[in-house]
N, C-alpha and C positions, 0 to 999 in steps of 0.2 A: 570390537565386533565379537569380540571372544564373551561377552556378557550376553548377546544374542545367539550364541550356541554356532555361530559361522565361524569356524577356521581356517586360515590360511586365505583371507579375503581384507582386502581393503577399500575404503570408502571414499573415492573421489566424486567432486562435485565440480561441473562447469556449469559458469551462468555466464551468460555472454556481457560483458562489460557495456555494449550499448544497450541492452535494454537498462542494465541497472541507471545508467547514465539517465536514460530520456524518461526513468520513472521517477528520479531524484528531478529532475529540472520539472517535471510534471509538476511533482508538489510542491516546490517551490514555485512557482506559477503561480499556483491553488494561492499559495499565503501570500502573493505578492497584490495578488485581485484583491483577495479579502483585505489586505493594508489599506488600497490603493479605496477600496470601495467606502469600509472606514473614514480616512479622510477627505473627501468627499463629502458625505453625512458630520461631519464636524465641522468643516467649511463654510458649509451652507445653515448649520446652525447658529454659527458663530455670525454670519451676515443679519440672518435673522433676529439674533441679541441685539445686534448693533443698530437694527433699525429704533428699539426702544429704549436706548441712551441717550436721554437727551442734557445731562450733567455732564460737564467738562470742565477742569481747573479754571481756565479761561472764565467760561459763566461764572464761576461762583466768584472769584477776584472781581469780576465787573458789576456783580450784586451787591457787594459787600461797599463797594466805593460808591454806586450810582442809589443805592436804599440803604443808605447806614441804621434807617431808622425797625428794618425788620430784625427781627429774633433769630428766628431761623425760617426755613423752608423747603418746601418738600417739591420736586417736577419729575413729571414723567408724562409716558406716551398711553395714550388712553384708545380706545376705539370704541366709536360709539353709535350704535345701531340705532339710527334713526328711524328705517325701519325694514323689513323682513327680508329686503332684494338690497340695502345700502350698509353700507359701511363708512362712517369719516373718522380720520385718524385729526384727533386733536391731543394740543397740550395742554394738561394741568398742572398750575402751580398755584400750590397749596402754602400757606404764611403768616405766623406769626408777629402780631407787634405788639408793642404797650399801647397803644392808640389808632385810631382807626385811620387809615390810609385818605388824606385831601383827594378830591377828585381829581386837582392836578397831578397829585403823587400817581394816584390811580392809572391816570391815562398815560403818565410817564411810562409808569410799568408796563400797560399793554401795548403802547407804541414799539417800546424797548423789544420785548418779546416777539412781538407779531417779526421785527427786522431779523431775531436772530431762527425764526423758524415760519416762512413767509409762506411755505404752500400749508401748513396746519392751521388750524383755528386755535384759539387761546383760551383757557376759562381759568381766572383768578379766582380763588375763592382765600378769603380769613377764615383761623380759624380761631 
């Protein structure tokens, strides 16, 4: 105090321990909402990915044994606006071979697919 020209004066401060209390729990609040709200928005995004995954070890082990004769290939979740007021979710898988797939190979394939994804439509395409 002696820097502010006041002598023989000292400088006490009371702050009442409950408000410091309930200002600290306040804002921890604050960041507990915004964590909480955060995950939440990740949750529901992550759900959202997960509708258009349609690759899983599983599938590919059972392509690789049941079409040994493709190359490789490509599946996913497509949406396709038939028109202005619809929406249909189908899958495409896209496929590589040396030779062009027998109709029976063909229908194997779509039977196969249609079992492992029965409410979507299928579309094969070579390429």
């Amino acid at each position: 105090m002696h820097t502010f020209g006041i002598e023989n004066t000292k400088l006490i401060i009371h702050q009442d321990s409950l408000d410091l209390k309930s200002s600290i729990l306040s804002e921890i609040d604050k960041r507990t909402a915004a964590v909480s709200e955060k995950d939440l928005t990740i949750r529901a995004l992550n759900n959202e990915l997960t509708k258009y995954q349609v690759v899983s070890p599983e599938l590919d082990r059972d392509i690789k044994v049941l079409f040994p004769e493709l190359n490789s290939y490509s599946m996913g979740m497509q949406q396709h606006y038939a028109k202005t007021d619809s929406v249909a979710n189908l899958i495409a898988f896209i496929y590589t071979s040396p030779a062009a797939l027998t109709q029976i190979q063909q229908d194997k394939l779509q039977k196969w697919l249609k079992n492992h994804f029965p409410k979507d439509s299928v579309v094969i395409i070579k390429r």
